[in-house]
Backbone as CSV, one residue per row, in Angstrom:
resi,resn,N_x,N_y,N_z,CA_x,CA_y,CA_z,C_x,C_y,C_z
1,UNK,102.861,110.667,51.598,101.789,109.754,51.957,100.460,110.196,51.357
2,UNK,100.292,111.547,51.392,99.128,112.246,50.899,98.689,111.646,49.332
3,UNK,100.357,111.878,48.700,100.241,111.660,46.998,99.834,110.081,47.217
4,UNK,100.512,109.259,47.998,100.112,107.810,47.313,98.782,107.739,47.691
5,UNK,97.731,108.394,48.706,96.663,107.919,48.802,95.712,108.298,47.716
6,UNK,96.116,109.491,47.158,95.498,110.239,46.046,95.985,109.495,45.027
7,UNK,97.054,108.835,44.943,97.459,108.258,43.250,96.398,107.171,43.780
8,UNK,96.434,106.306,44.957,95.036,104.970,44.690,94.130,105.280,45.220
9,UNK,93.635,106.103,45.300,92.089,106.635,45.499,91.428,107.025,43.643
10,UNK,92.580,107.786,43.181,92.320,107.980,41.343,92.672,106.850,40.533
11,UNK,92.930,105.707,41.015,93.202,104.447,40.604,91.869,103.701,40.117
12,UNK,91.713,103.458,41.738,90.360,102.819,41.721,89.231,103.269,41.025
13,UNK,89.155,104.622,41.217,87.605,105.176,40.451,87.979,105.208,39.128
14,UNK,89.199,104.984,38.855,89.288,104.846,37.267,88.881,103.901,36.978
15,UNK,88.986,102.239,37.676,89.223,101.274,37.256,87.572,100.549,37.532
16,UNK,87.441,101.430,38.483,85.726,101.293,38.971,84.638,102.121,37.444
17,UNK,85.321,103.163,37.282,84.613,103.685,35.798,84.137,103.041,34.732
18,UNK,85.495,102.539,34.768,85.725,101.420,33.282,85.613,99.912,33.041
19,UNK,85.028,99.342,34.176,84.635,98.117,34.218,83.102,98.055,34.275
20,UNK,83.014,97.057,33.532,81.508,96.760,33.367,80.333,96.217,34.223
21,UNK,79.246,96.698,34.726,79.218,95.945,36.398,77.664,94.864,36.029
22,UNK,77.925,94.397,35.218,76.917,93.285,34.561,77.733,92.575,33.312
23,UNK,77.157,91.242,33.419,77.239,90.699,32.234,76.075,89.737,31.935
24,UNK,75.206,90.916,30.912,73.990,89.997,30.243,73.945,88.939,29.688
25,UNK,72.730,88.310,29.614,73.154,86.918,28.860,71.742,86.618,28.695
26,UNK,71.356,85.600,27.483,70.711,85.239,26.875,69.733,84.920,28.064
27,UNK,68.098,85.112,27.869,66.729,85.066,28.624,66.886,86.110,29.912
28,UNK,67.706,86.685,30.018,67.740,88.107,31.194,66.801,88.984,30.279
29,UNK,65.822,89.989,30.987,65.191,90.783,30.792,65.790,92.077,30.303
30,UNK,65.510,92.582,29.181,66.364,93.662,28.780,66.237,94.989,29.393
31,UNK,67.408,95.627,30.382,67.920,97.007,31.059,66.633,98.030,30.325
32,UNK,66.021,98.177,31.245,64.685,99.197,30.767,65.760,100.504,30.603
33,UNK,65.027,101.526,30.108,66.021,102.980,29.033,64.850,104.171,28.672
34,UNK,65.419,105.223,29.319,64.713,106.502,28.285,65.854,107.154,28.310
35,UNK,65.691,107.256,26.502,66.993,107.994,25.917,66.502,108.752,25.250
36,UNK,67.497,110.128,25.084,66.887,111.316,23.782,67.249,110.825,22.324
37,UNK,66.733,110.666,21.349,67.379,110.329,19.994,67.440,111.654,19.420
38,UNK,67.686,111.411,17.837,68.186,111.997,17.103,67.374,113.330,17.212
39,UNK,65.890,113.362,17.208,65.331,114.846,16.854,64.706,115.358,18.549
40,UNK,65.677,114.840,20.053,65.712,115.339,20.978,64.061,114.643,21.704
41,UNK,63.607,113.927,21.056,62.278,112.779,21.861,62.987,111.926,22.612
42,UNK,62.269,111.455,23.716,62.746,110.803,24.470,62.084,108.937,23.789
43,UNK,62.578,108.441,24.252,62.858,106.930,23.640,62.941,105.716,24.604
44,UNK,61.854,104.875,24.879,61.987,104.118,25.918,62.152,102.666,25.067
45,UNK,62.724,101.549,25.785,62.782,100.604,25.514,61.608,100.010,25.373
46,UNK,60.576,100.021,27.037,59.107,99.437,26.940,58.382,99.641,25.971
47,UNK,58.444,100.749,25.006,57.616,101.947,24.282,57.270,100.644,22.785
48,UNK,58.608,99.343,23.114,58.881,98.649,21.471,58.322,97.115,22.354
49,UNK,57.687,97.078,23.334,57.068,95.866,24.130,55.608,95.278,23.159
50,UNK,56.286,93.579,22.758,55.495,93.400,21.260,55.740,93.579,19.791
51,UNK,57.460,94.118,20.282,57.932,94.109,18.711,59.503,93.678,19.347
52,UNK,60.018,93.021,18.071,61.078,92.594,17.926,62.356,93.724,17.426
53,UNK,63.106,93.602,18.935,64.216,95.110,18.775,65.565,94.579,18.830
54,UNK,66.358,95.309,17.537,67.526,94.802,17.450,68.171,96.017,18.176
55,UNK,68.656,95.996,19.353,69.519,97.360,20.044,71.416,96.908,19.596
56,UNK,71.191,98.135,18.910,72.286,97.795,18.534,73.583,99.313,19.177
57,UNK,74.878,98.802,19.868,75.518,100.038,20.297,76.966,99.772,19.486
58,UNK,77.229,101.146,19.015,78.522,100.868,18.222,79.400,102.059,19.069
59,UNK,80.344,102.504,18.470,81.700,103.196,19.247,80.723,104.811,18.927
60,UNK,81.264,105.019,17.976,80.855,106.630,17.626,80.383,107.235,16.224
61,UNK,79.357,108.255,16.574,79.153,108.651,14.812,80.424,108.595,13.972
62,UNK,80.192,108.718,12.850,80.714,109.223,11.061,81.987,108.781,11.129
63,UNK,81.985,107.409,11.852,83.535,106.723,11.956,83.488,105.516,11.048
64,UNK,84.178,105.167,10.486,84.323,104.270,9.176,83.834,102.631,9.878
65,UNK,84.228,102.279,10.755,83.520,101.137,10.603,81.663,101.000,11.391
66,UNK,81.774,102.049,12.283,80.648,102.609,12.342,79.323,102.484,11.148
67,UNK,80.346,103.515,10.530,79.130,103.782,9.106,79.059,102.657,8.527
68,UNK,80.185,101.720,8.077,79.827,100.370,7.637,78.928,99.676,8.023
69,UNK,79.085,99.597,9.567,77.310,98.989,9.940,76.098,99.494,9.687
70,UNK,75.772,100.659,10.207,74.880,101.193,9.988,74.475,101.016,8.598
71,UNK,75.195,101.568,7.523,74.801,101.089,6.298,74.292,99.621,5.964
72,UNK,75.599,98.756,6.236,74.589,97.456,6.248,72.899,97.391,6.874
73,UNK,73.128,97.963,7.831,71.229,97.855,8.300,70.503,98.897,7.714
74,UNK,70.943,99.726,7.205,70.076,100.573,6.322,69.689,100.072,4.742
75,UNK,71.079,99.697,4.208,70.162,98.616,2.709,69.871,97.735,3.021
76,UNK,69.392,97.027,4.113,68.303,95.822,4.425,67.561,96.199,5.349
77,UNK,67.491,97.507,5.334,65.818,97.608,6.535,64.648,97.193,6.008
78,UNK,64.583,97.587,4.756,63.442,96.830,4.146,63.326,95.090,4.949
79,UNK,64.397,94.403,4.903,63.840,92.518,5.384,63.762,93.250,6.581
80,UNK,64.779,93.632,7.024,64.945,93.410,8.947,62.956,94.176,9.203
81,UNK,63.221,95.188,8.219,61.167,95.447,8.641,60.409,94.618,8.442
82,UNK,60.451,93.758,7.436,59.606,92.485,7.400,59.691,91.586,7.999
83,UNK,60.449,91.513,8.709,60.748,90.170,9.622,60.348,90.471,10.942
84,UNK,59.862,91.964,11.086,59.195,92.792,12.199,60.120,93.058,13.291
85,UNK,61.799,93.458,12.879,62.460,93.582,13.580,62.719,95.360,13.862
86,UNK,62.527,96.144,14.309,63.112,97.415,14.952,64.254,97.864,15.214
87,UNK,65.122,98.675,14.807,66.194,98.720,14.723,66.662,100.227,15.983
88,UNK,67.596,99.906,16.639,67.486,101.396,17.518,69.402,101.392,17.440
89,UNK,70.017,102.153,17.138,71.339,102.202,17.564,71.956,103.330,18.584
90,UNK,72.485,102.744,19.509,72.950,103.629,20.796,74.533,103.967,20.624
91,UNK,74.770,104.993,20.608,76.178,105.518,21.067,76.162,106.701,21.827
92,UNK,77.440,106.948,22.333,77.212,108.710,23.368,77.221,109.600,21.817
93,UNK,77.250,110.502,22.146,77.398,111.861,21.486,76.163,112.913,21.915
94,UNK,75.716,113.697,20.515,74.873,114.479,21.101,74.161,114.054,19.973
95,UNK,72.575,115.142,19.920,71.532,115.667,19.171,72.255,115.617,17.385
96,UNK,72.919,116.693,18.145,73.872,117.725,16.801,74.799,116.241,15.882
97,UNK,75.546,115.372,16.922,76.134,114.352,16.166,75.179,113.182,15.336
98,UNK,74.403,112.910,16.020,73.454,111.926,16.111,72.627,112.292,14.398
99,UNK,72.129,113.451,14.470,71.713,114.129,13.186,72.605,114.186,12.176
100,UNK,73.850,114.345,11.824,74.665,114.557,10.844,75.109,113.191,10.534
101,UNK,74.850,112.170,11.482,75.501,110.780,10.935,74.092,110.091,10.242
102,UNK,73.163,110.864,10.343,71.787,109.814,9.810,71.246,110.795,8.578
103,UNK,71.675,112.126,8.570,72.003,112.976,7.262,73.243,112.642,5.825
104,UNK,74.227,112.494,6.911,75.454,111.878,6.032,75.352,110.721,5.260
105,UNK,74.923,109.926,6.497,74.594,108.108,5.634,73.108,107.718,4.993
106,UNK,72.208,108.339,5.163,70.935,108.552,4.860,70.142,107.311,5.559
107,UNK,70.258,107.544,6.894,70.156,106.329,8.206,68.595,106.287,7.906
108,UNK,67.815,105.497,8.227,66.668,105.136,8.086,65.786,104.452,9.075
109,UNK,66.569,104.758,10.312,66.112,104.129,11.813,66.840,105.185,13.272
110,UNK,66.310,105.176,13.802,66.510,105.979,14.958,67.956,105.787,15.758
111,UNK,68.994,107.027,15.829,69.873,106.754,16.493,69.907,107.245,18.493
112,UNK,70.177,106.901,18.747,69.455,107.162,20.864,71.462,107.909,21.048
113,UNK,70.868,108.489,22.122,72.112,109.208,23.512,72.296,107.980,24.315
114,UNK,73.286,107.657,24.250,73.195,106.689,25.696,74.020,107.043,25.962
115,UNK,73.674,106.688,27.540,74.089,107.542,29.131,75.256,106.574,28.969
116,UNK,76.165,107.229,30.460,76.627,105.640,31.088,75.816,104.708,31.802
117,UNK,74.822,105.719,32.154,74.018,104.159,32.898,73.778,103.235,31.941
118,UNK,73.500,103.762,31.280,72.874,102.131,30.084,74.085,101.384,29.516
119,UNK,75.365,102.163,29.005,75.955,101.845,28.847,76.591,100.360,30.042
120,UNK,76.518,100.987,31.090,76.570,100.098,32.204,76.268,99.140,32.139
121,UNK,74.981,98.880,32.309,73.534,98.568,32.245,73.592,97.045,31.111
122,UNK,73.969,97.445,30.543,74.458,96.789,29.027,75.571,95.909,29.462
123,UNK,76.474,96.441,30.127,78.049,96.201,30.086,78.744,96.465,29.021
124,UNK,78.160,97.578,27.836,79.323,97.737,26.910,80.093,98.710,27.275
125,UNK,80.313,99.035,28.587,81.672,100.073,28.566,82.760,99.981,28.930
126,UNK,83.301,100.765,28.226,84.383,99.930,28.019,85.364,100.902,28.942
127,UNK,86.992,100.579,29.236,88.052,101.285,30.561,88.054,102.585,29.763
128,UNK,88.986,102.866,30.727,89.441,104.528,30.560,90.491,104.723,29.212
129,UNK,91.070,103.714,28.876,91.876,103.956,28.016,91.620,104.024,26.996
130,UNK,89.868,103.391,26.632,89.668,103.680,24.963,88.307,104.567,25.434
131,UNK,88.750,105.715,25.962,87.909,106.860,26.506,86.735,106.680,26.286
132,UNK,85.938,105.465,26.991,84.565,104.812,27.368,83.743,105.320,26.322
133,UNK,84.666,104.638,24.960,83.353,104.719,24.163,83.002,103.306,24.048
134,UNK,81.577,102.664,23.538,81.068,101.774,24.035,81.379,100.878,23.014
135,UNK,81.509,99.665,23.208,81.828,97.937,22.636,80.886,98.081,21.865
136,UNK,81.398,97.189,20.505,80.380,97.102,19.392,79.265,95.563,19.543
137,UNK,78.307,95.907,20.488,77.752,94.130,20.798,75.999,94.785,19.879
138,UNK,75.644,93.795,20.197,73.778,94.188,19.880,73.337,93.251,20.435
139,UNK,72.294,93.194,21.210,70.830,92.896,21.973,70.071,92.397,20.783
140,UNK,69.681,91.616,20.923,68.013,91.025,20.326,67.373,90.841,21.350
141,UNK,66.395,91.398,21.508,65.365,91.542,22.149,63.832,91.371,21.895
142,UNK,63.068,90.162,22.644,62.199,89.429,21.853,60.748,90.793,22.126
143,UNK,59.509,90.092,22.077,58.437,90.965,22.257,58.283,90.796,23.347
144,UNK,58.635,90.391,24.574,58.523,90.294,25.636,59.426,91.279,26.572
145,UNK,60.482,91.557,25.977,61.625,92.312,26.805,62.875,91.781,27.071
146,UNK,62.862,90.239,26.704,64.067,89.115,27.315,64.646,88.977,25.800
147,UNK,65.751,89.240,25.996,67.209,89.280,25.525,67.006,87.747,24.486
148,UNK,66.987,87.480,24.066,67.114,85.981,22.807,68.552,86.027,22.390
149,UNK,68.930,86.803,22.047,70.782,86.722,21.642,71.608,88.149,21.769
150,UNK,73.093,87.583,21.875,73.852,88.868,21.909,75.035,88.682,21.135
151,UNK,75.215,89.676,20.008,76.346,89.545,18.722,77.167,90.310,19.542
152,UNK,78.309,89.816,19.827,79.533,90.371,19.878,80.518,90.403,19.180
153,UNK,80.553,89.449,18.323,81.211,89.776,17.466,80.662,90.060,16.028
154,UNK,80.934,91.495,15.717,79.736,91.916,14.399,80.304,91.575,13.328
155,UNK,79.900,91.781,12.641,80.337,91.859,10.813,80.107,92.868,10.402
156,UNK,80.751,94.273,10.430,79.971,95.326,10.209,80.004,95.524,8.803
157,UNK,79.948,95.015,7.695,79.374,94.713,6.411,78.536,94.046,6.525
158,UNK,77.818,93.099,7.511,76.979,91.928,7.000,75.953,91.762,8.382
159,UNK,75.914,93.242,8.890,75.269,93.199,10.712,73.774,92.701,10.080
160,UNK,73.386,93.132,8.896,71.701,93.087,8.918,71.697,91.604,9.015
161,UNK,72.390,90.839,8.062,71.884,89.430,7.997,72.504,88.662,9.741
162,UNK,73.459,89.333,10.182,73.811,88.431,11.234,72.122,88.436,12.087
163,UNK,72.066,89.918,11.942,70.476,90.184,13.149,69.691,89.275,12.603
164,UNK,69.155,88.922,11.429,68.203,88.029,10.876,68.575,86.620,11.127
165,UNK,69.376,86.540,10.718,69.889,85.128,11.079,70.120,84.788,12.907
166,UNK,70.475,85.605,13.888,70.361,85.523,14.918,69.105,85.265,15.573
167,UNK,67.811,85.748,14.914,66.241,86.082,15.325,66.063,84.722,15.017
168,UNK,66.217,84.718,13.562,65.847,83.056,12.699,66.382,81.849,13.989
169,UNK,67.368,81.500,14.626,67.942,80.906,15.201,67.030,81.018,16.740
170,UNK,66.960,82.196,17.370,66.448,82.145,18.366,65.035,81.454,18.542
171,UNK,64.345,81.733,17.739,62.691,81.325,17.150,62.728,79.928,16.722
172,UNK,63.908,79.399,16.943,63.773,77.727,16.809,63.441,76.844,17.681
């Protein structure tokens, strides 16, 4: 009796872990955040209040489709900067990871720690079985703080223009 209460007592908090306890949506106010980035500064969401932020969360550093995105937004930071968009990308890892994937790919925008709270927060986390690394979605986030669109499904060859073209669309 002991074991079955312990097998669904470790059930639930698994299943409680790995479910997402929000689902954002377009004009919700974007999950306020202080995160450490890449050179260990802390990083607030409010900090970009008045600029146009593409939050973008992918699975994990120096992983192939990973880097595919990122790259895409790195040879078009130049527009996505002219179009006065901000680029922040969130995944877990550390300092140490965070640095070698923006060394490796020659990243050109700030990569953040995110917690599980934000992850939460977000709803990109994902169950226990794809060991809560986080859903590949991105936030647009206007100058106000409220959410304008959410890519879930990326193009990770073609993320810069989806973000531009997503902004372009929202601003209509």
């Amino acid at each position: 009796m002991k074991t079955l209460l312990l097998l669904a007592l470790m059930s639930f908090t698994i299943l409680q872990c790995g479910c997402s306890s929000v689902e954002l949506k377009v004009g919700d106010k974007a999950p306020e955040f202080a995160l450490i980035n890449q050179d260990g500064n802390t990083v607030r969401l409010s900090d970009f209040i008045g600029h146009k932020v593409a939050l973008y969360f992918y699975p994990k550093d120096n992983t192939p489709g990973c880097s595919q995105q990122a790259c895409s937004l790195r040879d078009d930071f130049e527009e996505l900067q002219d179009a006065g968009i901000i680029i922040l990308g969130l995944s877990k890892g550390s300092i140490r990871s965070k640095q070698s994937f923006i060394k490796k790919k020659h990243l050109n925008f700030p990569l953040l720690i995110a917690t599980n709270k934000v992850l939460k927060a977000y709803g990109v986390n994902t169950g226990f079985f794809r060991l809560y690394l986080p859903k590949r979605w991105t936030f647009l986030i206007d100058e106000n703080g409220i959410i304008v669109a959410i890519i879930k499904d990326v193009d990770t060859k073609n993320h810069a223009q989806q973000i531009l073209d997503a902004f372009d669309t929202a601003n209509k």
